[in-house]
C-alpha positions as CSV (number, residue, x, y, z in Angstrom):
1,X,39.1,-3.7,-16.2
2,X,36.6,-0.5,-17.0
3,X,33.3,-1.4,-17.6
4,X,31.5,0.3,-20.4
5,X,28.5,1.7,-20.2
6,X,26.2,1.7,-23.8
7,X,22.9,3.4,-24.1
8,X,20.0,1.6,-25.2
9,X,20.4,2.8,-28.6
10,X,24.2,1.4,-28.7
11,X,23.1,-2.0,-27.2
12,X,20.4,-2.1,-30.2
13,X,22.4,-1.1,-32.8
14,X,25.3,-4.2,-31.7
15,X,22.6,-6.6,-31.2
16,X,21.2,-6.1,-35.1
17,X,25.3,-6.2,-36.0
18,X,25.5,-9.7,-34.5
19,X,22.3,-10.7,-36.2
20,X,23.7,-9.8,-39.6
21,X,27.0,-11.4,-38.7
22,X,25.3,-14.7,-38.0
23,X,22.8,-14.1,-40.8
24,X,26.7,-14.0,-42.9
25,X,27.5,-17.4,-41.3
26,X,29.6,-16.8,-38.6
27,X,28.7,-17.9,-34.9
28,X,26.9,-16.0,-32.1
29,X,30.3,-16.3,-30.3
30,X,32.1,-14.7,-32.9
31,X,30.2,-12.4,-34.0
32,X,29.8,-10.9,-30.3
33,X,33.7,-11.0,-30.5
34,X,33.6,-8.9,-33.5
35,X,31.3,-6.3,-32.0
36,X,33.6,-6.1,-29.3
37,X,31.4,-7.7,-26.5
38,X,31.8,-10.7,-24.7
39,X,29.3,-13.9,-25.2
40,X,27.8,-13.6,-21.6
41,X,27.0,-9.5,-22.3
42,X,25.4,-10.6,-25.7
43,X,22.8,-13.3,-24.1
44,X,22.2,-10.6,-21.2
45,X,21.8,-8.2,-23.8
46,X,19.6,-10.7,-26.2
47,X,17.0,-11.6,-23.1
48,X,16.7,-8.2,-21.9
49,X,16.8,-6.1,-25.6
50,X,15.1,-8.9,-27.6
51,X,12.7,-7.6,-30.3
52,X,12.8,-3.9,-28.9
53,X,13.2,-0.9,-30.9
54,X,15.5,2.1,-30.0
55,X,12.5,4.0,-28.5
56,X,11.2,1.1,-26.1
57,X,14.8,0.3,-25.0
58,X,15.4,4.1,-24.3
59,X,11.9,4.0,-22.2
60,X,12.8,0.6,-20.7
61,X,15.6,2.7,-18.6
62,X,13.8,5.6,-18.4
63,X,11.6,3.7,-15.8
64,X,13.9,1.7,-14.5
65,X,15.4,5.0,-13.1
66,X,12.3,6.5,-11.8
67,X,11.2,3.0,-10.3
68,X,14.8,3.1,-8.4
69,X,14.4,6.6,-7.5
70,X,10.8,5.9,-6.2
71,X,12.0,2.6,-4.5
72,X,14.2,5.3,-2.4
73,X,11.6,7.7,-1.3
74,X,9.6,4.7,-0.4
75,X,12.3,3.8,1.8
76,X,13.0,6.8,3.2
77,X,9.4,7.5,4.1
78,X,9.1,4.3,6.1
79,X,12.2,5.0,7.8
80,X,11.1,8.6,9.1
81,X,7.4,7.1,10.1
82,X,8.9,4.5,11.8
83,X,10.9,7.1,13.4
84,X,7.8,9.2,14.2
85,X,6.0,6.2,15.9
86,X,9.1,5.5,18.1
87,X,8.9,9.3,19.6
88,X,5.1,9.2,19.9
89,X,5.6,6.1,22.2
90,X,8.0,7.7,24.2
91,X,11.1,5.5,23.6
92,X,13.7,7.5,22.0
């Protein structure tokens, strides 16, 4: 099955749905149903999104990219100094 993929906003915007859905009497379960997610997705959702607004959820993955992409260079950079090291000794 294709996964979806919601922005921050999206994932916000369902999260307050369910919360009025409950708030209306039905149960998480169902109203996650209704929104068209699954009961696991809403609990990730719920602990990760919990009393954010739109524009700390959209910064929230804003630096989770930028903490990936500097994860990489980090990487990298080790990789070509380690590298470097191994020449200067003489064992390539």
């Amino acid at each position: 099955m294709k996964r979806k993929k919601h922005t921050p906003e999206q994932i916000i915007d369902k999260l307050n749905q369910i919360q009025a859905l409950v708030a209306e009497g039905h149960t998480q379960a169902q109203a996650a149903q209704k929104v068209g997610i699954t009961e696991n997705t809403f609990y990730r959702w719920k602990n990760t999104y919990s009393g954010m607004g739109k524009a700390e959820a959209k910064r929230l993955k804003e630096l989770e990219r930028e903490n990936a992409r500097l994860k990489k260079l980090v990487a990298n950079l080790s990789l070509d100094n380690d590298i470097l090291k191994e020449v200067l000794e003489g064992k390539y």
